[in-house]
C-alpha positions in Angstrom: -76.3 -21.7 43.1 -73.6 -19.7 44.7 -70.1 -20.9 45.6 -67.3 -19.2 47.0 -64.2 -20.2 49.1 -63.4 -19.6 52.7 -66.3 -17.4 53.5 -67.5 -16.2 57.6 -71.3 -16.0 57.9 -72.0 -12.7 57.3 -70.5 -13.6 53.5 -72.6 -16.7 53.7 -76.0 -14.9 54.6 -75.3 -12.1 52.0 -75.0 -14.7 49.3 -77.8 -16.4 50.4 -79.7 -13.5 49.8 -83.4 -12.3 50.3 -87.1 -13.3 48.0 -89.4 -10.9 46.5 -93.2 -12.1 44.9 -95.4 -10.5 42.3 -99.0 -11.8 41.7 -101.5 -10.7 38.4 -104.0 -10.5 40.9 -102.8 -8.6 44.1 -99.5 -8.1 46.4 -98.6 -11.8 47.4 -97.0 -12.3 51.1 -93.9 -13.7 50.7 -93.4 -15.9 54.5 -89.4 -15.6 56.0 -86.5 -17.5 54.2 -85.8 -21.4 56.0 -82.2 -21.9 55.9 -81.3 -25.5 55.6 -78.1 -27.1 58.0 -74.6 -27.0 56.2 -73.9 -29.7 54.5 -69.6 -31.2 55.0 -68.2 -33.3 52.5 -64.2 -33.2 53.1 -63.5 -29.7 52.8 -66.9 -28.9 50.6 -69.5 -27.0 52.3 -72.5 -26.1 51.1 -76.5 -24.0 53.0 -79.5 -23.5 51.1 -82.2 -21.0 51.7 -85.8 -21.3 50.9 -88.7 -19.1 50.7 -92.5 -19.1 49.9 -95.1 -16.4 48.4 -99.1 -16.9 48.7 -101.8 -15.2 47.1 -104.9 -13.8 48.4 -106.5 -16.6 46.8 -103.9 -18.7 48.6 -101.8 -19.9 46.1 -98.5 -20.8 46.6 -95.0 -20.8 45.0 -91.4 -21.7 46.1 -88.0 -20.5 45.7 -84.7 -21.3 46.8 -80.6 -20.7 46.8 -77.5 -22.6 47.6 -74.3 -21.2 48.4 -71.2 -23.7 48.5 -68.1 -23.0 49.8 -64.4 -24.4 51.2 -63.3 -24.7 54.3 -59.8 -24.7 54.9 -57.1 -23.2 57.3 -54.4 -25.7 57.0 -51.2 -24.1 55.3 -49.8 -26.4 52.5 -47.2 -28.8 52.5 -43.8 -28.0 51.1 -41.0 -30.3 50.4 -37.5 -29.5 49.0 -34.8 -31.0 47.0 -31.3 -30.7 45.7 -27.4 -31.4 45.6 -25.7 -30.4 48.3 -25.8 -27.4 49.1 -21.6 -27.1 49.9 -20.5 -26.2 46.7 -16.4 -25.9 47.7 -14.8 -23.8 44.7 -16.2 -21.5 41.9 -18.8 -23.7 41.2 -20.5 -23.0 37.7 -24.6 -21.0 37.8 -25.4 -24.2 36.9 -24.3 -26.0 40.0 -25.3 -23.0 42.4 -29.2 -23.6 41.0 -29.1 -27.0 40.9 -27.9 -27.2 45.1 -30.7 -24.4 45.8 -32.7 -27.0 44.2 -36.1 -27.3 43.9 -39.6 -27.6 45.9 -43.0 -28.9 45.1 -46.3 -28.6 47.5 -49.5 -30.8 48.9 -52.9 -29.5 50.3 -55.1 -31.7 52.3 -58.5 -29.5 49.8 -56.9 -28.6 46.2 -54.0 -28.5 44.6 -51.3 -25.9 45.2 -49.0 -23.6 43.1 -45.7 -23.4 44.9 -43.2 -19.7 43.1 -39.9 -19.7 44.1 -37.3 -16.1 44.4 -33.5 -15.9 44.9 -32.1 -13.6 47.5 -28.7 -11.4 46.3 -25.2 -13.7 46.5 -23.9 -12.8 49.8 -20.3 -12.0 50.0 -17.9 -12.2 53.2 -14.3 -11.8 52.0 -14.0 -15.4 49.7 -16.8 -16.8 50.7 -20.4 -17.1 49.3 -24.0 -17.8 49.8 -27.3 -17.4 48.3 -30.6 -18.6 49.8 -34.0 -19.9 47.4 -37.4 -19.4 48.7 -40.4 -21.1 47.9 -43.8 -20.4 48.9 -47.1 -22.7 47.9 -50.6 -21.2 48.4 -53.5 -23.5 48.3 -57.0 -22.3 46.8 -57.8 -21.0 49.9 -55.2 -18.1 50.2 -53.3 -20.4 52.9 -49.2 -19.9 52.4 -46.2 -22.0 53.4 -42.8 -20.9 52.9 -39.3 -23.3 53.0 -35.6 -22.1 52.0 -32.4 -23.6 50.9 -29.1 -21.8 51.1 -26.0 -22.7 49.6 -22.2 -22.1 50.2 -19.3 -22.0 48.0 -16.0 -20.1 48.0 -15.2 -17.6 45.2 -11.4 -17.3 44.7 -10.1 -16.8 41.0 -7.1 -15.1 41.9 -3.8 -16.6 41.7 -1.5 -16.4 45.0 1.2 -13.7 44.7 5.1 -14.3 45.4 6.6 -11.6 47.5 10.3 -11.3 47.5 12.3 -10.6 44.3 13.3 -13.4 42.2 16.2 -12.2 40.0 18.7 -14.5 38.7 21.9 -14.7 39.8 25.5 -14.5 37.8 28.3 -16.5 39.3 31.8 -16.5 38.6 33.2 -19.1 36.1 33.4 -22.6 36.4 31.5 -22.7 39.5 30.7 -26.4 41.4 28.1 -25.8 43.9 25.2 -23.9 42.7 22.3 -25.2 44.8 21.9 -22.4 47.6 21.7 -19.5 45.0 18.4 -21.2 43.7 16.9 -20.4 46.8 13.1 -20.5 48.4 10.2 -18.6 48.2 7.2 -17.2 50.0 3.7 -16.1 48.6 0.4 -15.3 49.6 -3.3 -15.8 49.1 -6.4 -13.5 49.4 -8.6 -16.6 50.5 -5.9 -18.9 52.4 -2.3 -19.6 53.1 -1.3 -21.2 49.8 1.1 -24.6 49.5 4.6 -23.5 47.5 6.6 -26.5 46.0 9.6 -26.3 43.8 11.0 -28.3 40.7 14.9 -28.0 39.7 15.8 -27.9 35.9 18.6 -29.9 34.4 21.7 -28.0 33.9 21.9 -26.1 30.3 25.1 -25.7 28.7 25.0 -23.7 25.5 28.2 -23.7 24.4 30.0 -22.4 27.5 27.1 -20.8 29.2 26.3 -23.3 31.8 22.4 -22.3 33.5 20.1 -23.7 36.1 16.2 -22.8 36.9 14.2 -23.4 40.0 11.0 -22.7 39.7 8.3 -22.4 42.7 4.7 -23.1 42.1 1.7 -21.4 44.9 -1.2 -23.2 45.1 -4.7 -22.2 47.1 -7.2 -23.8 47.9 -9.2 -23.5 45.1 -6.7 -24.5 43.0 -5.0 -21.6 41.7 -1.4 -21.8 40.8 1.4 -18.7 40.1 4.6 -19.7 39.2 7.8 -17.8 39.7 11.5 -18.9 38.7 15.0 -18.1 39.8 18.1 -18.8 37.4 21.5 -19.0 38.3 24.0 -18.7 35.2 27.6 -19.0 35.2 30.7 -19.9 32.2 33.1 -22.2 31.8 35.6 -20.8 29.2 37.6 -23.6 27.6 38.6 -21.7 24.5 40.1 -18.9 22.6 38.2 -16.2 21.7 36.8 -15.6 18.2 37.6 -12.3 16.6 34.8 -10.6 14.2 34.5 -7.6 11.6 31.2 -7.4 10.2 29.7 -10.4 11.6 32.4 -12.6 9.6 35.4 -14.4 11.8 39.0 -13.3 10.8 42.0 -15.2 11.4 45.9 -14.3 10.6 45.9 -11.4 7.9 43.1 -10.8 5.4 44.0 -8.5 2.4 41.8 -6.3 0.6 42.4 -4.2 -2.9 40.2 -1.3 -2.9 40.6 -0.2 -6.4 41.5 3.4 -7.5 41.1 6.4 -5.0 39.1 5.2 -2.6 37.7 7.5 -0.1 39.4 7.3 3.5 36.1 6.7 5.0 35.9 3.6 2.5 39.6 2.9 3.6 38.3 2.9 6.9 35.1 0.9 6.8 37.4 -2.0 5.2 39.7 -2.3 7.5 36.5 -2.1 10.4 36.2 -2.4 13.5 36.4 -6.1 15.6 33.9 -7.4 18.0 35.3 -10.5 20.2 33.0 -13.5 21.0 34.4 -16.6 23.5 31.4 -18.3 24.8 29.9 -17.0 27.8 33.0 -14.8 28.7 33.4 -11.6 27.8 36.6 -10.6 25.7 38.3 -6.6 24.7 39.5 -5.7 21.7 42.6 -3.5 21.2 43.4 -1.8 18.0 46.8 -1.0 16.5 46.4 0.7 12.7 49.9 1.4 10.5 51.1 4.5 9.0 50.6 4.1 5.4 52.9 3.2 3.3 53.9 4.2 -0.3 55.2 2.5 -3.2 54.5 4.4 -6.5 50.6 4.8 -7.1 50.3 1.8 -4.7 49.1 2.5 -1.0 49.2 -0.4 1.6 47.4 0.3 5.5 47.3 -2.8 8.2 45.3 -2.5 11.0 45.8 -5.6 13.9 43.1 -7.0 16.6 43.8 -7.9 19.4 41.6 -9.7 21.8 41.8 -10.6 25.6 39.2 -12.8 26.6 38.1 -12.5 31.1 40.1 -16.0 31.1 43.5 -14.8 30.0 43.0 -16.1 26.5 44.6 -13.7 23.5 44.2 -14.2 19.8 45.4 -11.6 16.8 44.5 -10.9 13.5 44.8 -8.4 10.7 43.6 -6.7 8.0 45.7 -5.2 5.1 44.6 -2.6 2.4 45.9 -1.6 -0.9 44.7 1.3 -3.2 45.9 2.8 -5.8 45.8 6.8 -6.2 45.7 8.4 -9.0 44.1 11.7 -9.1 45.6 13.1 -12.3 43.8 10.6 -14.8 44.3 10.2 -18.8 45.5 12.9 -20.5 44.0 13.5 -24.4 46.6 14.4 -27.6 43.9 15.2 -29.9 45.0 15.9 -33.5 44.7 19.4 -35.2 41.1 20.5 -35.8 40.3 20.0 -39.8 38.9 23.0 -41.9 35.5 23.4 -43.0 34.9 20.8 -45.0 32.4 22.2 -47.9 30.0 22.0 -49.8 27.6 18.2 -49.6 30.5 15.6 -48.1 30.4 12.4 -48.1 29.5 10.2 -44.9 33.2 9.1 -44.6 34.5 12.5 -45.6 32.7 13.6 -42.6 33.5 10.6 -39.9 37.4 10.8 -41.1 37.6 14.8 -40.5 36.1 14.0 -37.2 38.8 11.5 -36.7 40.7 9.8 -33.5 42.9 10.4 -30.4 45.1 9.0 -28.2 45.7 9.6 -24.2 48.3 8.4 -21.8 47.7 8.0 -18.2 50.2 7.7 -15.7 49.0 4.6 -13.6 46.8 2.5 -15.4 45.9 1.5 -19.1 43.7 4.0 -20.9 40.2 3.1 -23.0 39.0 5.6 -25.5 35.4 6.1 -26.5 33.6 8.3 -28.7 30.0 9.7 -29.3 28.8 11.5 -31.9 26.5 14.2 -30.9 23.4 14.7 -33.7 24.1 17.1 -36.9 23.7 20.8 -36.1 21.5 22.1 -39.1 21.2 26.4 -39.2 19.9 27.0 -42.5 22.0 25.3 -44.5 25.1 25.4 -42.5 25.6 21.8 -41.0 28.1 20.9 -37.5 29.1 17.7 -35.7 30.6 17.4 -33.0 32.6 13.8 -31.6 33.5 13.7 -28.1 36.1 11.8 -27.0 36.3 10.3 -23.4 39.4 8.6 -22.2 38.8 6.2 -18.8 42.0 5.2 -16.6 42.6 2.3 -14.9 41.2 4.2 -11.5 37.5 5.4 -13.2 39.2 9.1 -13.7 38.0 10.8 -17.2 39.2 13.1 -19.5 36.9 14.1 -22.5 38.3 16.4 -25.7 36.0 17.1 -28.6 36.3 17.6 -32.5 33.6 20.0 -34.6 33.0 19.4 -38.4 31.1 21.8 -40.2 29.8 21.8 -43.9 27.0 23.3 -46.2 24.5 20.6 -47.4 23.0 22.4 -50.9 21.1 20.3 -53.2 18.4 22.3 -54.5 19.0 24.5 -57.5 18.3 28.3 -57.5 15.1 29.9 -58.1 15.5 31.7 -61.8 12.8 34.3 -63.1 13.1 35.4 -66.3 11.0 39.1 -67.6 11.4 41.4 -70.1 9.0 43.2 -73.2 6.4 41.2 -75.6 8.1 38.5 -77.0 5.6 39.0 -80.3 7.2 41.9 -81.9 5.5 42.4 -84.9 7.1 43.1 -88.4 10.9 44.0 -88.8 11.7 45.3 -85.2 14.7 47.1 -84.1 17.7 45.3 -82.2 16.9 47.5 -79.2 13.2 45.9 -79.7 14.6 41.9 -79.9 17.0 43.0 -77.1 14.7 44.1 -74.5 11.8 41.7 -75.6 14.4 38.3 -74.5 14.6 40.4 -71.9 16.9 39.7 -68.1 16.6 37.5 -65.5 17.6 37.3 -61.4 17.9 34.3 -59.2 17.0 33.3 -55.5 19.1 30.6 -53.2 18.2 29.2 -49.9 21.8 29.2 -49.0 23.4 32.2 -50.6 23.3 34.8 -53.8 23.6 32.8 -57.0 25.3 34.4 -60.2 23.1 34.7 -63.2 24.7 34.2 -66.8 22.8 34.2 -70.4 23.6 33.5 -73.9 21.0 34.0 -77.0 20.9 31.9 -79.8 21.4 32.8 -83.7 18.4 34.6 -85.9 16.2 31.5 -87.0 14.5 32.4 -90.2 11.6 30.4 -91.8 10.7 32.5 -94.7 9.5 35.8 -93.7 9.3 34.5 -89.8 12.3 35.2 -87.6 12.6 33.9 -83.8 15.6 34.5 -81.4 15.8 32.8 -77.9 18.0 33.8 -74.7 18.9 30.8 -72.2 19.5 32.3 -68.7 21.4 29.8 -66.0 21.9 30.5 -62.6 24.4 28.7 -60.4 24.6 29.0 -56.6 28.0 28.7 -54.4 27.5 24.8 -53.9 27.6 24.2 -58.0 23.8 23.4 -57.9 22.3 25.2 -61.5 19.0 26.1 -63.1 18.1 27.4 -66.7 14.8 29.3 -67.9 14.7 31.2 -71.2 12.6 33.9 -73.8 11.9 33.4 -77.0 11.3 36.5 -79.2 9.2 35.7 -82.5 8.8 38.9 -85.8 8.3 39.4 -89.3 11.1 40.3 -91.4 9.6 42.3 -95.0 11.3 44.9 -96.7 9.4 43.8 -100.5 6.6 45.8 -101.8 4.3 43.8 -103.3 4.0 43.0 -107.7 1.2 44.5 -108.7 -0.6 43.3 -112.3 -4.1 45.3 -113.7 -6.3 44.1 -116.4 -9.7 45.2 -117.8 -11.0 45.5 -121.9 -9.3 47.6 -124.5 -7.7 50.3 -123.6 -8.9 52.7 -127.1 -12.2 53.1 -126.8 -12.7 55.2 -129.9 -15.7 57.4 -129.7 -17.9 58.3 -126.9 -17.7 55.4 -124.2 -20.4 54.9 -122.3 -19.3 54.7 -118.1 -19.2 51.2 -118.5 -17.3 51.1 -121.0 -14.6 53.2 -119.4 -14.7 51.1 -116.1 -14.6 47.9 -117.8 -11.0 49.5 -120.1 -9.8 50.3 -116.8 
């Protein structure tokens, strides 16, 4: 069976087709195709063909086809739906899709698919549109379109004031204020906008006395601008109030300033004045004295005046002293000591430093001293105390004191030489002399002296020994000894001889032995 949809009747007849027979026996005759009447149910359709094939020995077969098809060339049915589709002001995507809506679609033979496309938002000034199609096509390739458009305005623009809106400065203590606040005008890109206006209570801030009117525009959509208009005026009930250095000064302020102040610090005490009444606007004038003199004591006044737009005047002062003094102490140190030596003591050294006293011709003088650290050059040794005397006004005056000393403590260095100090039996003087021999001596701080004295002759029996001290001193007292020892024999004896041996007369021929042993 073949079906297919909305077909003319050359489409039917090809899919109908044509027959074609085979026999094991011969070429069978196949007789011409019967075609059946269409069939109808509701939009169905269906024809079928038949054919038959005989053999030469006249049997017979059968075949047939059916082809089915639609009919149908009735568009669908389309039906739309939404909100409404005047939308008024900047409505959100949301509310532009859901007025466009939406659609669905009937067919009198199958079911049908309905798509849907948005045309391009349509401008024109504010205003705006945008149109959704549908279209629903049944099985049958049969279309039907349907459309909703919807309106809305697009304004997200405030309205604009024209004009200038500055605020306005009247005199003081004005009554009527009303017609300097004004009206205003604006306009809109999408309509003439409404303009209203709202009046603030009068502000007083101390005696600043302000008023604001302030104009709202609205369109149509909604959209507000606000301007404002202030009119500002004083009412000056009081003195004014004189300043220096953000600090209020009344009658006369006095300031000591200490010892030799610089003018510029003069200066920036006795300051400048700024003037302050409210709302109103004061001047200052400024009258400074000459200085005046009395000793070491300097005095400077300087007035303010100040004149306030209302006729109202106020004074006050500022007075200076200082006291200059630009000769400062003056140091009587006491005569500089003499070297002090050889090793001195700790207060040997602090009272040859000593003291000092100063005089200063404006204030009270205070005397300090430093001692600077001990100088050492070999064995030389220096200190030095400065002495600084302060006035009353800060000015200095130093003198100093140097001590100097040698610091010794170590002996000298004493070597001792001369001949062998084993001299054998009964040597000279010369011999004993030059065996105990000399000596020299080295000193870290100077040349030492060498002395010596020799001991007596110290005999045990034949054995003599002699010894020679050496002592060196160096210029600080500090000594060291060494000595040499010469040892001899002293033996001017000859020995006692005795000889012995067998009777000296032999009598008559000896033999050798004989004569040894006599001997």
């Amino acid at each position: 069976m073949v079906q297919q949809q909305h077909w003319d009747a050359g489409d039917i007849n090809g899919a109908l087709g044509t027959a074609s027979a085979t026999d094991a026996c011969g070429v069978p005759t196949v007789s011409a195709p019967s075609d059946g009447s269409i069939i109808s149910t509701g939009c169905s359709r269906s024809q079928t063909r038949t054919w038959s094939a005989r053999d030469a020995c006249g049997n017979t077969a059968t075949a047939s086809r059916t082809v089915t098809w639609s009919s149908n060339n009735t568009t669908p049915t389309i039906i739309t739906g939404g909100t409404a589709t005047t939308l008024g002001c900047n409505p959100s995507a949301n509310d532009i899709g859901a007025a466009l809506g939406t659609a669905s679609a009937t067919d009198a033979c199958s079911a049908a698919t309905v798509t849907s496309s948005d045309g391009s938002i349509i401008s024109n000034n504010c205003s705006r549109s945008q149109t959704r199609t549908w279209t629903a096509r049944d099985a049958c390739g049969n279309t039907a379109t349907a459309s909703r458009t919807a309106t809305w305005t697009s304004d997200n623009t405030a309205p604009v004031f024209t004009g200038t809106y500055n605020d306005v400065t009247l005199t003081c203590n004005v009554t009527e204020w009303v017609g300097s606040l004004g009206t205003a005008t604006a306009t809109d890109a999408c309509g003439n906008p409404t303009i209203t206006s709202s009046d603030g209570p009068v502000v007083s801030n101390d005696c600043n006395r302000s008023i604001t009117r302030t104009f709202t525009a609205r369109d149509g959509c909604g959209n507000t601008a606000t301007v404002s208009r202030t009119v500002r005026w004083i009412a000056v009930l009081s003195n004014p109030v004189l300043t220096v250095g953000g600090f209020s000064i009344t009658g006369t302020t006095e300031f000591n300033l200490g010892c030799n102040p610089s003018e510029p610090s003069i200066e920036a005490q006795l300051g400048t004045a700024n003037a302050t009444n409210g709302c109103a606007t004061p001047s200052v004038s400024t009258f400074t004295s000459p200085t005046t003199t009395n000793g070491c004591e300097r005095v400077r006044v300087r007035t303010f005046t100040a004149t306030d737009d209302c006729g109202h005047i106020v004074t006050a002062a500022r007075l200076v002293r200082w006291i200059v003094n630009n000769l400062g102490p003056q140091i009587n140190p006491t005569s500089v000591p003499a070297a002090l030596g050889c090793n001195p003591s700790a207060d040997d050294i602090n009272a040859a430093l000593g003291t000092v006293t100063a005089t200063d011709a404006c204030a009270n003088v205070t005397i300090t001293s430093s001692d600077g650290p001990t100088v050492i050059d070999g064995c030389s040794r220096s200190r030095t105390r400065t002495f600084t005397a302060t006035g009353g006004c800060g000015n200095t005056a130093t003198a100093s004191r140097t001590v100097t000393w040698t610091s010794d403590n170590t002996a000298p260095v004493l070597t001792a030489t001369g001949g062998s100090l084993s001299l054998g039996c009964n040597p000279t003087t010369g011999d004993i002399n030059g065996a105990l021999g000399s000596a020299s001596a080295t000193d870290a701080c100077g040349t030492p002296t060498v002395s010596s004295s020799d001991g007596s002759v110290v005999s045990n029996g034949c054995a003599r020994s002699q010894t020679r001290t050496f002592t060196a001193r160096d210029a600080c007292g500090n000594t060291s000894t060494t000595s040499r020892t010469a040892t001899w024999t002293s033996d001017n004896t000859a020995p006692i001889l005795t000889a012995t041996g067998g009777s000296l007369s032999l009598g008559c021929n000896p033999t050798t032995g004989d004569i040894n042993g006599a001997l």
